[in-house]
N, C-alpha and C positions, 0 to 999 in steps of 0.2 A: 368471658367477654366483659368489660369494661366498660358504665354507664357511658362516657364520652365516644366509645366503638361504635355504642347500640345508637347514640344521638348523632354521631355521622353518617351513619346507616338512614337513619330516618327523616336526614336531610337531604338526603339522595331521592326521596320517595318525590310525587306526583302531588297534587294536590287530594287530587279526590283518595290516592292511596294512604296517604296519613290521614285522611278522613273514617274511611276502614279502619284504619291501623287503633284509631283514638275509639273510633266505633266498636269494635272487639274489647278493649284494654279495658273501657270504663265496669261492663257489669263485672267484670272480674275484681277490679277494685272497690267496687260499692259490695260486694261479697265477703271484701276482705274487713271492710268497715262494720258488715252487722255481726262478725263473727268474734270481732275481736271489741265487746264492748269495754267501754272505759271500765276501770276500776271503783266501788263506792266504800268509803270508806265504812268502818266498823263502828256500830251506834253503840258498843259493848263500854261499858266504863266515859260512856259521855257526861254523866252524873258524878265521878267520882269527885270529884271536886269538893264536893258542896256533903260530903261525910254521910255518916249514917243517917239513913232513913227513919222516919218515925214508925212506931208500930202501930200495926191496928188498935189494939188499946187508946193510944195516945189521940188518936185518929177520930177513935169512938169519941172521947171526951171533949176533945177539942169541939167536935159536932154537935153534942148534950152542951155546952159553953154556950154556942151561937144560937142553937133553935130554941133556950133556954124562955128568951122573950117573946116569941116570934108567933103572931103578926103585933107587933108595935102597937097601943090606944093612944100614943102621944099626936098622932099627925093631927 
């Protein structure tokens, strides 16, 4: 049957009958919506961009660099 069939069919109905008819139809459709969630994309290789990573090594020192003065006597 044919969308256009089923929408003559349903133009045929009563008022309070397409009311039922929309009354039945929705949880089935709100069923179809939490079943079929959107898709999310993949956060895998969202960095690649921007090359290799530092190492912890690197990481260490850069951290011994900055806490090297810290707390500041200058203020």
């Amino acid at each position: 049957m044919t969308f256009e069939a089923v929408l003559n069919l349903v133009k045929q109905l009563s008022l309070a009958e397409k009311l039922r008819l929309i009354k039945s139809i929705v949880p089935e459709i709100e069923r179809e919506l939490v079943v079929m969630p959107t898709p999310r994309k993949s956060l895998w290789g969202l960095c690649a961009d921007l090359g290799i990573a530092p190492s912890a090594a690197d990481i260490d020192e850069v951290r011994r660099e900055e806490w090297a003065n810290f707390p500041r006597e200058d203020f």
